[in-house]
MARSETOR-872347 format. One record per residue (C-alpha): residue number from 1; residue in one letter; x, y, z. Coordinates in Angstrom, 1 decimal. Example, Ala and Ser with C-alpha at 12.3 -4.5 7.8 and 13.67 -1.06 7.14 Angstrom:
<rs>
r n: 1 res: a u: 12.3 v: -4.5 w: 7.8;
r n: 2 res: s u: 13.7 v: -1.1 w: 7.1;
</rs>
This chain:
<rs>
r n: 1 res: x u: 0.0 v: 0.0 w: 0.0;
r n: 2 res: x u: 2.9 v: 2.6 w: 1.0;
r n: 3 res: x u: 5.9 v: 1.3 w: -1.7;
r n: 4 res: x u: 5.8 v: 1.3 w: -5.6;
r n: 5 res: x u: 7.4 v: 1.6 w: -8.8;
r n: 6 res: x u: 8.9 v: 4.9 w: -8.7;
r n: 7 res: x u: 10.2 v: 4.9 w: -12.4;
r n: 8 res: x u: 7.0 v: 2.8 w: -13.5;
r n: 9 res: x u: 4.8 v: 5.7 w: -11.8;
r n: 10 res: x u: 7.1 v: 7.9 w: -13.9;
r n: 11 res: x u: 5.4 v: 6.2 w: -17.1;
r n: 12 res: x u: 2.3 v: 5.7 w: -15.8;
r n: 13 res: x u: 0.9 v: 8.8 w: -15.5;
r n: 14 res: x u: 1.6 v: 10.3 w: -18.9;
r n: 15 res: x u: -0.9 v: 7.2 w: -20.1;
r n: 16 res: x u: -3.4 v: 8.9 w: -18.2;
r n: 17 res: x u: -6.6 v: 8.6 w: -20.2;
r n: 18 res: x u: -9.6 v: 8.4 w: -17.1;
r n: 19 res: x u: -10.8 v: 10.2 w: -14.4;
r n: 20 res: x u: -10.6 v: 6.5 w: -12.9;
r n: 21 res: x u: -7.3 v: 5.9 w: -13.7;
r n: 22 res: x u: -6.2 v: 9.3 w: -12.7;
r n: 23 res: x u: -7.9 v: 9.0 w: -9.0;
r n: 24 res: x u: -6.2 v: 5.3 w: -8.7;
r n: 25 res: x u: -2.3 v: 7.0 w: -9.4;
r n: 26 res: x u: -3.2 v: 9.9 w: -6.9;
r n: 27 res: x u: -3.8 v: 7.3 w: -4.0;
r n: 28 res: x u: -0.9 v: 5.2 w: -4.6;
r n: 29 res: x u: 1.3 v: 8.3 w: -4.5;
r n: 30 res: x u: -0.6 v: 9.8 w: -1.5;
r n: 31 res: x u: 0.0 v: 6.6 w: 0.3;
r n: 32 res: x u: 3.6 v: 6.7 w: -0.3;
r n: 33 res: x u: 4.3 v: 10.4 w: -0.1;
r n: 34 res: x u: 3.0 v: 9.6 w: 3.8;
r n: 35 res: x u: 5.2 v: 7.3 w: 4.2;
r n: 36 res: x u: 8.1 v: 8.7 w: 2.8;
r n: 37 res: x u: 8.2 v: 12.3 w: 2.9;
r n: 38 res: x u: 8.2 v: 13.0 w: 6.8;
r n: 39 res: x u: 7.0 v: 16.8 w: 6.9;
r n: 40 res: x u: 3.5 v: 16.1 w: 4.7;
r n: 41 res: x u: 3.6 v: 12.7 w: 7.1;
r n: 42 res: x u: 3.6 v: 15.0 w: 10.3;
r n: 43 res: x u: 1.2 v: 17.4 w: 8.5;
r n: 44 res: x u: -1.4 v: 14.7 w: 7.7;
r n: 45 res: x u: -0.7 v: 13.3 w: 11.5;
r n: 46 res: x u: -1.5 v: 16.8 w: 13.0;
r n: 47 res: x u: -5.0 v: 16.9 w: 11.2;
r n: 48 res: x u: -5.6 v: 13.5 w: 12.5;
r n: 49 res: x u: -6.9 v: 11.9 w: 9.5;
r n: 50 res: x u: -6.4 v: 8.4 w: 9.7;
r n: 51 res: x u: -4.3 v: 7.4 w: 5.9;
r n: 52 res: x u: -6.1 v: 3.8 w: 5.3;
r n: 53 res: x u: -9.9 v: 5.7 w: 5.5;
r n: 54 res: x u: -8.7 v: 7.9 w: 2.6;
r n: 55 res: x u: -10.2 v: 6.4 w: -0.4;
r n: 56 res: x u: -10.7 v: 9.5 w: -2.7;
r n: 57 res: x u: -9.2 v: 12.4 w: -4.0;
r n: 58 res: x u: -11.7 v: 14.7 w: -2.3;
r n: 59 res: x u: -10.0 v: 13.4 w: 1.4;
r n: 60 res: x u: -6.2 v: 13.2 w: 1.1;
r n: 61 res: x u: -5.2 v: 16.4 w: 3.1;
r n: 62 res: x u: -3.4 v: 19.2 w: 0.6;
r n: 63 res: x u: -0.4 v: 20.5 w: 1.8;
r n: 64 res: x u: 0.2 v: 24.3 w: 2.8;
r n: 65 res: x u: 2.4 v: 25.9 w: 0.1;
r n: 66 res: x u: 4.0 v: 27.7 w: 2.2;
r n: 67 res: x u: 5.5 v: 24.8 w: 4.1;
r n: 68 res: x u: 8.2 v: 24.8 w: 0.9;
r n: 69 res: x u: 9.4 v: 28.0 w: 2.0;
r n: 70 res: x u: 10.1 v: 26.6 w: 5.6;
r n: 71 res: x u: 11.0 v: 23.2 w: 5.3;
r n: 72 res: x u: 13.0 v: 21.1 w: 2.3;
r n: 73 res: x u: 10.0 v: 19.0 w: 1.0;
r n: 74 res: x u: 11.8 v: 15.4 w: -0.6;
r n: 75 res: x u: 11.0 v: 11.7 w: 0.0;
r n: 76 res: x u: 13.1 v: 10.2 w: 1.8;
r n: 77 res: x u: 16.4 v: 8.4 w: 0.1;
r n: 78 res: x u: 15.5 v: 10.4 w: -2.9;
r n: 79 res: x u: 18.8 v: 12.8 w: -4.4;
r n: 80 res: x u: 18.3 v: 15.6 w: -6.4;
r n: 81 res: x u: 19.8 v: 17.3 w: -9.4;
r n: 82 res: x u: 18.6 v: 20.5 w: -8.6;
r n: 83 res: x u: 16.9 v: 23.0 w: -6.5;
r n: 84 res: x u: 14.1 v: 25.4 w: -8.3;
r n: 85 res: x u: 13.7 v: 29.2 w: -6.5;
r n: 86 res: x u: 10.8 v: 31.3 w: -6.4;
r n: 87 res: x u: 10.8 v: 34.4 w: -7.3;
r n: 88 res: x u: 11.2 v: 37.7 w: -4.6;
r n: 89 res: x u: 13.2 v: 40.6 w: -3.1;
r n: 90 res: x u: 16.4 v: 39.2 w: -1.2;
r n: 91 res: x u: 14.5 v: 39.9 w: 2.3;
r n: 92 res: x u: 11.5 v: 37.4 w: 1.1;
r n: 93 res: x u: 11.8 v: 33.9 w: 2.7;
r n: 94 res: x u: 11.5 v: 32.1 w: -1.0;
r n: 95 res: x u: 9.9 v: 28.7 w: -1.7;
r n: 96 res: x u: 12.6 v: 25.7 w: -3.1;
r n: 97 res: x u: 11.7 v: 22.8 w: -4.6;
r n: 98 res: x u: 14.0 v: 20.1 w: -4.6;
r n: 99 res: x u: 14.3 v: 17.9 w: -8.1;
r n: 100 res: x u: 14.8 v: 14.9 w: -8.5;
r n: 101 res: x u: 15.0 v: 14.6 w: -12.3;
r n: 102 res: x u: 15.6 v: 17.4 w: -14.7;
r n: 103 res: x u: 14.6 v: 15.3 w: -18.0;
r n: 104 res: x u: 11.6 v: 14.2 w: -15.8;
r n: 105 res: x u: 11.2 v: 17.9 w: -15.8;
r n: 106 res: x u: 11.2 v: 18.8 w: -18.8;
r n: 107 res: x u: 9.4 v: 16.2 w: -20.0;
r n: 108 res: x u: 6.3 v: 17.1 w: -18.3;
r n: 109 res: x u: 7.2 v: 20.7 w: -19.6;
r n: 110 res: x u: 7.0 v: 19.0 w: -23.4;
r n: 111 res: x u: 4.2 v: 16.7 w: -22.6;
r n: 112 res: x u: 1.9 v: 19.8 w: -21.1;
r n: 113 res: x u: 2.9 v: 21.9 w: -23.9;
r n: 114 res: x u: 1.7 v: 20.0 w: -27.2;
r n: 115 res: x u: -1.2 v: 19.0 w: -25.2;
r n: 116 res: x u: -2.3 v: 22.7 w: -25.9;
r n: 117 res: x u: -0.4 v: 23.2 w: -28.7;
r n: 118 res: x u: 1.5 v: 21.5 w: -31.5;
r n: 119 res: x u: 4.4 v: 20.0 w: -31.3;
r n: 120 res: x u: 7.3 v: 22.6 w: -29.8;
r n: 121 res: x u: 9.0 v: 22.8 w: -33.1;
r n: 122 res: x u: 6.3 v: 24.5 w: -35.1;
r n: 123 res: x u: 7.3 v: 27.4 w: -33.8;
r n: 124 res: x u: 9.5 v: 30.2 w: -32.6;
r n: 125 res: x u: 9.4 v: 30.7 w: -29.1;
r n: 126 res: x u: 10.1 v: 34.6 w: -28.0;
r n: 127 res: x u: 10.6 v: 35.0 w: -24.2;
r n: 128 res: x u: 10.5 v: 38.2 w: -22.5;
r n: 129 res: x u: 11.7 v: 36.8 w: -18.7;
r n: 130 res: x u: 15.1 v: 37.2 w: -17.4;
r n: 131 res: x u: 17.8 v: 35.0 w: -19.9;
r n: 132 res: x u: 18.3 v: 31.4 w: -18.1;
r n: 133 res: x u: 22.4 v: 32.5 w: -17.8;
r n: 134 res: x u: 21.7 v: 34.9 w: -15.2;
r n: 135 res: x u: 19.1 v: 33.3 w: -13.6;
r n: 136 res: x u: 19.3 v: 29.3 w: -13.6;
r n: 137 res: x u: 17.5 v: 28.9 w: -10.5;
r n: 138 res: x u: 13.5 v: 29.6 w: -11.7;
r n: 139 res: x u: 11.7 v: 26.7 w: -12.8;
r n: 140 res: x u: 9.9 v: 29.5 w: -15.5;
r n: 141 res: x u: 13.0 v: 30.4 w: -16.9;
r n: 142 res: x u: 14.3 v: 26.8 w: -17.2;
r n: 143 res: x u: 11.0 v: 25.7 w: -18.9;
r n: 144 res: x u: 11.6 v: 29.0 w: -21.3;
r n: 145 res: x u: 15.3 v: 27.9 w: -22.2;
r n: 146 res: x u: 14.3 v: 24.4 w: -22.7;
r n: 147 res: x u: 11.2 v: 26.1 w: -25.4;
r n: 148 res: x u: 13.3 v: 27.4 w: -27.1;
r n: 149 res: x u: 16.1 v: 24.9 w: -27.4;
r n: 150 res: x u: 13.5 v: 22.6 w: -28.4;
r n: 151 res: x u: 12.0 v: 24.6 w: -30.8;
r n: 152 res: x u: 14.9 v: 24.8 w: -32.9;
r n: 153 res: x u: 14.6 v: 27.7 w: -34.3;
r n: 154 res: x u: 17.4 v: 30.1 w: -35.0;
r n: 155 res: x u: 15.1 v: 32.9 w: -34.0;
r n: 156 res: x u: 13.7 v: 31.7 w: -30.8;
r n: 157 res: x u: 15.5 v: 33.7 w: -27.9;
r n: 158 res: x u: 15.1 v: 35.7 w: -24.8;
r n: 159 res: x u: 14.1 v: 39.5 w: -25.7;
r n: 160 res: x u: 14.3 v: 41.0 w: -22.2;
r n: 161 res: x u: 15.6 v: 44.3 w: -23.2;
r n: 162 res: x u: 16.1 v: 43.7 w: -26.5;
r n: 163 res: x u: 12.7 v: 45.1 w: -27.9;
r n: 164 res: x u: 13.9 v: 46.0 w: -31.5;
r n: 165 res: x u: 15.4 v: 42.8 w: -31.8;
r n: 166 res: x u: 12.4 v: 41.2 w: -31.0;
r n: 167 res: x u: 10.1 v: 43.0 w: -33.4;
r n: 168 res: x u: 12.9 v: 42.3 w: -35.9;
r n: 169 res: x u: 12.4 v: 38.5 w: -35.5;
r n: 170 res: x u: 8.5 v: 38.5 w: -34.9;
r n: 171 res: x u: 8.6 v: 40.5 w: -38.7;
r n: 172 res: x u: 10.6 v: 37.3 w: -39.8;
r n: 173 res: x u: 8.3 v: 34.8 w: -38.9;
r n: 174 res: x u: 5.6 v: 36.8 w: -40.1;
r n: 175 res: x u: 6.9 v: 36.7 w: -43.3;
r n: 176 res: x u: 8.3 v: 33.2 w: -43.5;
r n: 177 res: x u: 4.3 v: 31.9 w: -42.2;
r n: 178 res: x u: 6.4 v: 30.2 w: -38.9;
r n: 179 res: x u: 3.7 v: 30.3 w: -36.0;
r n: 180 res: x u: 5.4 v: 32.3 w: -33.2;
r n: 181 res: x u: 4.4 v: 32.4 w: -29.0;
r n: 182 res: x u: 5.8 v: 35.1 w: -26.8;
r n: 183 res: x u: 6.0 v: 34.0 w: -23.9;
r n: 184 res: x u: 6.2 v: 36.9 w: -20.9;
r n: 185 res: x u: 6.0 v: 37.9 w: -17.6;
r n: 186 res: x u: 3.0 v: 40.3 w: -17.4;
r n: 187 res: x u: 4.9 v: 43.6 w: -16.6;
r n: 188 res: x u: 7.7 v: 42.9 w: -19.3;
r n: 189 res: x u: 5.0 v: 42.1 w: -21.7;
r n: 190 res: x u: 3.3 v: 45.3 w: -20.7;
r n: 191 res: x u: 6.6 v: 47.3 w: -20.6;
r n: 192 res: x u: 6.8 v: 46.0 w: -24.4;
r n: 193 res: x u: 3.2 v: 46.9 w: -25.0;
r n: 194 res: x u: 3.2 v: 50.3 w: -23.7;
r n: 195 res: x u: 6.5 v: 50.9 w: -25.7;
r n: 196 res: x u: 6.0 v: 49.1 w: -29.1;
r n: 197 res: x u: 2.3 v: 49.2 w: -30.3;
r n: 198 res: x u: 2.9 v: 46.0 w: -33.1;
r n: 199 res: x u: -0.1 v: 43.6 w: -35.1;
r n: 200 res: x u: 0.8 v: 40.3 w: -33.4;
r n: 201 res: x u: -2.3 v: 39.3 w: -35.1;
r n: 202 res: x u: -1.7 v: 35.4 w: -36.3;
r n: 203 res: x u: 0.8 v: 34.6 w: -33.2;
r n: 204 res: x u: 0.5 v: 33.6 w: -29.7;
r n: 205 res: x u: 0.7 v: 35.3 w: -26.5;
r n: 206 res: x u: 1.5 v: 34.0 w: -23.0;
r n: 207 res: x u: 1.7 v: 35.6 w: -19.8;
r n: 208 res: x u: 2.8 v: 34.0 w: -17.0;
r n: 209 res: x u: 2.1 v: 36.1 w: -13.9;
r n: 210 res: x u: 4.6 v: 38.6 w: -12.6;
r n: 211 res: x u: 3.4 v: 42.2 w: -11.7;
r n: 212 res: x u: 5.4 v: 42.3 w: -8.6;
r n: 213 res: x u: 7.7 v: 44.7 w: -10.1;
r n: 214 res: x u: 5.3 v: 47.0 w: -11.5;
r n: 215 res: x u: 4.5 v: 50.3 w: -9.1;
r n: 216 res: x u: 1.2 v: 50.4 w: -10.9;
r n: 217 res: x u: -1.2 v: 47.2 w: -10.0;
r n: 218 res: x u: -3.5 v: 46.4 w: -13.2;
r n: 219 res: x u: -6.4 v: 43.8 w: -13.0;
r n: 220 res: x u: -6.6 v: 40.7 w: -15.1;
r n: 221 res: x u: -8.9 v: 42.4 w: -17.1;
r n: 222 res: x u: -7.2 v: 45.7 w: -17.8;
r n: 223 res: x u: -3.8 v: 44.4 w: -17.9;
r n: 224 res: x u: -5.6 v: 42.0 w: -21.0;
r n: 225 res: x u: -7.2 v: 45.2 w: -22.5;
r n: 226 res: x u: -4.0 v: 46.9 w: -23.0;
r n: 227 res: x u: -2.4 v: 44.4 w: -24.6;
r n: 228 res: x u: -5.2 v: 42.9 w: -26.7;
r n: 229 res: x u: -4.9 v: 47.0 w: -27.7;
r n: 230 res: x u: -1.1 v: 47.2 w: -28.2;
r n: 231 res: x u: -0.9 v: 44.4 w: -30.3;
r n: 232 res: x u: -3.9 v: 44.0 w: -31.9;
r n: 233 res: x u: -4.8 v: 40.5 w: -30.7;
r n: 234 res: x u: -8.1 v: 38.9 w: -30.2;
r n: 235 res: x u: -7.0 v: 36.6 w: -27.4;
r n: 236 res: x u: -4.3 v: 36.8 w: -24.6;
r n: 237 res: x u: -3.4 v: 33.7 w: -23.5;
r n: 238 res: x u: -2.0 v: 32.2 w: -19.9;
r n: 239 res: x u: 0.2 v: 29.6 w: -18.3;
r n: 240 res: x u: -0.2 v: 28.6 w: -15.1;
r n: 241 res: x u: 2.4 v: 26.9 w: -12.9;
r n: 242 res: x u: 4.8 v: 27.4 w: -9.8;
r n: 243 res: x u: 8.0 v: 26.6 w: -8.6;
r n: 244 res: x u: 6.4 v: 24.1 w: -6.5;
r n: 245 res: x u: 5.0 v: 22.0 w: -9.2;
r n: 246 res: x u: 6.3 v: 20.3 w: -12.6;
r n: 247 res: x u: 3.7 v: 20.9 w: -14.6;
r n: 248 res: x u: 1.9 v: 23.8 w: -16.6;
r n: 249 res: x u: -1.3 v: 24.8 w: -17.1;
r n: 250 res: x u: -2.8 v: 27.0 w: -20.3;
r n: 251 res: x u: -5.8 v: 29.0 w: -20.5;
r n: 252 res: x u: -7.4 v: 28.7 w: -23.7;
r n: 253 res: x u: -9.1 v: 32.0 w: -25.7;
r n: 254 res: x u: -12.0 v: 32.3 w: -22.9;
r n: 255 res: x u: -9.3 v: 32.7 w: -20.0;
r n: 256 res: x u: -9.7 v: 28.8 w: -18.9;
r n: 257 res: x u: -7.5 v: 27.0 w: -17.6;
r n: 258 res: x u: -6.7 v: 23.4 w: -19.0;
r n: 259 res: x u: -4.7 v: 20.8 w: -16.8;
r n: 260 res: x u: -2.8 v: 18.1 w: -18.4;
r n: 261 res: x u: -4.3 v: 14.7 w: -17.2;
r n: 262 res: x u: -1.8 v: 13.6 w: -15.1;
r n: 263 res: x u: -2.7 v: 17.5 w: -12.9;
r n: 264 res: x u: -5.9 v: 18.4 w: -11.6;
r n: 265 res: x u: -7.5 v: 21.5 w: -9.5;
r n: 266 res: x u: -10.1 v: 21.1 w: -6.9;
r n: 267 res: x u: -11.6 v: 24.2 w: -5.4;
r n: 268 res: x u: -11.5 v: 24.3 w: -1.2;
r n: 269 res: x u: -13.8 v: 25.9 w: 0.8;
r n: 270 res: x u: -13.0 v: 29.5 w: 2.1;
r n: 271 res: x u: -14.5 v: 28.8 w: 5.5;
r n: 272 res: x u: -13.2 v: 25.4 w: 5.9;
r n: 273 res: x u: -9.9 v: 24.5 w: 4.3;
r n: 274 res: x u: -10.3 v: 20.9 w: 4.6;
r n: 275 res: x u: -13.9 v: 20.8 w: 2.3;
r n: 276 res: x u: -13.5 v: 20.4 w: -1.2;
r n: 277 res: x u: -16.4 v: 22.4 w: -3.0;
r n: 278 res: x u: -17.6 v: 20.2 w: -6.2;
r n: 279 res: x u: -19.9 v: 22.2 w: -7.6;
r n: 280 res: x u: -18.9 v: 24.4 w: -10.3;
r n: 281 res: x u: -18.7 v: 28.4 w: -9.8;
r n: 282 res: x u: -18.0 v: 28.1 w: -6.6;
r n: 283 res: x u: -15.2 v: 30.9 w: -5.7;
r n: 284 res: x u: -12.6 v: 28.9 w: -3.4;
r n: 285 res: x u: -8.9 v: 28.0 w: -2.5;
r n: 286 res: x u: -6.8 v: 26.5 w: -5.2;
r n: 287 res: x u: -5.5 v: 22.8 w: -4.2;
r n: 288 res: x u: -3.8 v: 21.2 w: -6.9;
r n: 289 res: x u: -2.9 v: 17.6 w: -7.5;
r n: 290 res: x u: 0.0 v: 17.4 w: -9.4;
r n: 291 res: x u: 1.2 v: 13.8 w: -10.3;
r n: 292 res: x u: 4.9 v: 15.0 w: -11.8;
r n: 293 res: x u: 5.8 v: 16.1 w: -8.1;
r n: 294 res: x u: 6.5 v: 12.1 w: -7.0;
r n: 295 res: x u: 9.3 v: 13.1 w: -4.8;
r n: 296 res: x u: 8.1 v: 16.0 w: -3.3;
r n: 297 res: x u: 4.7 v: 16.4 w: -2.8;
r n: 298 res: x u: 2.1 v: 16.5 w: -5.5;
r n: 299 res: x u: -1.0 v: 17.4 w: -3.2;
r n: 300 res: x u: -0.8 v: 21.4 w: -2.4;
r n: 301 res: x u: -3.1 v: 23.8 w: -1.2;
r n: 302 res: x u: -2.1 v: 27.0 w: -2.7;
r n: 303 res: x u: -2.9 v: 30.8 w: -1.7;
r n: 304 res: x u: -4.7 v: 31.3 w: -5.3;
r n: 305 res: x u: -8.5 v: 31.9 w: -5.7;
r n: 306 res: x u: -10.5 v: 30.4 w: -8.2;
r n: 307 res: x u: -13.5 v: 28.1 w: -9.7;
r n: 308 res: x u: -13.9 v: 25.6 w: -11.6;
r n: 309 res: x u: -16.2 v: 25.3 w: -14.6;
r n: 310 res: x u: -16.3 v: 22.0 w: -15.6;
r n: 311 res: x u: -12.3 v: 20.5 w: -16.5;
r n: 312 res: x u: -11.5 v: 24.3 w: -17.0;
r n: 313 res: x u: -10.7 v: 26.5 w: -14.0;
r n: 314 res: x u: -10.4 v: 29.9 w: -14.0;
r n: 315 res: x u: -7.7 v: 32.2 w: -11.4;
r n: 316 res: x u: -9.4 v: 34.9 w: -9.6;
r n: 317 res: x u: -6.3 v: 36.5 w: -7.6;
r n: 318 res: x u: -4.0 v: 36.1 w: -4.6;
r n: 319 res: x u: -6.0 v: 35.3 w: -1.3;
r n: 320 res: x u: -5.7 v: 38.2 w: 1.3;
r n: 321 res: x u: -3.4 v: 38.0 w: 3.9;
r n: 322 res: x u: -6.4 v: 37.0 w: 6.7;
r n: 323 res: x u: -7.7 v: 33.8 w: 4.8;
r n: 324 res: x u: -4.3 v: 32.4 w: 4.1;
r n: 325 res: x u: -3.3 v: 32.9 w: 8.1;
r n: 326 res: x u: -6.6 v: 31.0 w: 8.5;
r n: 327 res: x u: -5.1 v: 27.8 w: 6.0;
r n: 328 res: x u: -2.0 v: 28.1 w: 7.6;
r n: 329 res: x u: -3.5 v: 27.7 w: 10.8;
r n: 330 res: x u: -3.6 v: 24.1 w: 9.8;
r n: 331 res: x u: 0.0 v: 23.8 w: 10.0;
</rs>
């Protein structure tokens, strides 16, 4: 009940084709993320669930994220090949996730992408983040360098401060018919928009969270009308994902989020963190079941708001600073 396959499970859950066989995975590696990874065990001890009465997904206790800022969340005799780091000033306490596998990685990173997309090398991938030399450490960054190596492409790069250059090479594929993303952190892509009003019209754009450094706070909503504006776009486009977890999200053009099947969201209750709200529309806490996070943890209750409609979610905001105290009361 609490030992398995660990490369097996590895296979396993990219053959994910059932809600059936999706729930069966998620208890074998609840089961043996109890056993294994000590600090979700004492977790799952303090709320005194008992582990061999948990027979769905709706009752395996989600773990607070911000536990991977405090404590170094990895099985047991598992090594690791690297340590992701989330983003913040050099006074925040940041979040590290410990990896185990950096192909495993990135194969989830391929796997989630042509899910949503074609296959990586249809196009040219345009990143407007930090470049991965002088900042190795983000899992977003390392998913945006392993894009664009992947892609192929001689004009797939990072553009962070290189805005002519970029609308030199979006003008390229333009001509040459080669489907192109840009994939950006909001205030650089809205840095780019304010500066550069260009007809992206035919291409793809992803944002990927990020106004932290941006003395003016936009909404969703109006941060999507300037740059549907500025670039003269129908749709913007979103990916969803952490540094706690190995697997991405996209929003399609309504601004709902898909999961891979191997990932899935469930909405808590507000009021009571351990309830999982099943009906749809429901405005709740994010908990997230990610499958690729075998030797960490892949059941986390994050400090995001949001609803699901159906398989799609949608991401209302940050919860306020007195209802994630109330989670983390839990802890």
């Amino acid at each position: 009940m609490f030992d398995m396959d660990l490369n097996k499970f590895k296979e396993d859950i990219f053959k994910i084709n059932s809600t059936n066989e999706f729930n069966k995975l998620s208890l074998e590696l609840f089961y043996f993320q109890y056993k294994h990874n000590k600090h979700y065990k004492e977790f799952v001890d303090l709320l005194g669930v008992e582990v061999k009465d948990v027979k769905s997904i709706n009752e395996i206790p989600f773990f607070p994220i911000e536990l991977f800022k405090e404590k170094k969340i990895l099985c047991q005799g598992i090594s690791y090949e690297k340590i992701f780091h989330s983003s913040g000033t050099t006074t925040d306490k940041k979040s590290k996730h410990y990896i185990e596998s950096i192909k495993f990685y990135e194969k989830s990173i391929r796997r989630s992408f042509e899910i949503e997309f074609k296959k990586i090398k249809s196009y040219s991938i345009f990143c407007l983040t930090p470049e991965y030399k002088t900042n190795n450490k983000s899992s977003l960054i390392h998913m945006c360098n392993y894009l664009i190596k992947e892609s192929g492409c001689t004009n797939s790069g990072f553009y962070y401060n290189k805005y002519e250059k970029l609308i030199e090479k979006i003008e390229i594929s333009k001509r040459k018919n080669k489907p192109f993303i840009i994939i950006g952190l909001s205030f650089l892509l809205l840095d780019f928009a304010i500066k550069h009003k260009i007809n992206l019209n035919g291409g793809i754009v992803l944002e990927t969270g990020g106004m932290k450094k941006e003395n003016v706070e936009y909404t969703k909503d109006e941060l999507y009308e300037i740059l549907r504006d500025r670039f003269s776009i129908k749709n913007i486009g979103s990916e969803y994902s952490m540094t706690e977890l190995l697997s991405q999200s996209y929003s399609n053009k309504k601004g709902k989020f898909h999961s891979p099947p191997w990932k899935k969201i469930l909405i808590r209750n507000i009021n009571n963190p351990l309830k999982i709200v099943n009906k749809n529309n429901i405005t709740g806490g994010i908990n997230i079941i990610d499958l690729a996070n075998i030797h960490s943890c892949a059941f986390i209750a994050t400090n995001d708001l949001g609803k699901k409609q159906g398989e799609y979610y949608q991401v209302l905001g940050r919860m306020n600073n007195s209802l994630i105290r109330g989670c983390n009361n839990l802890i």
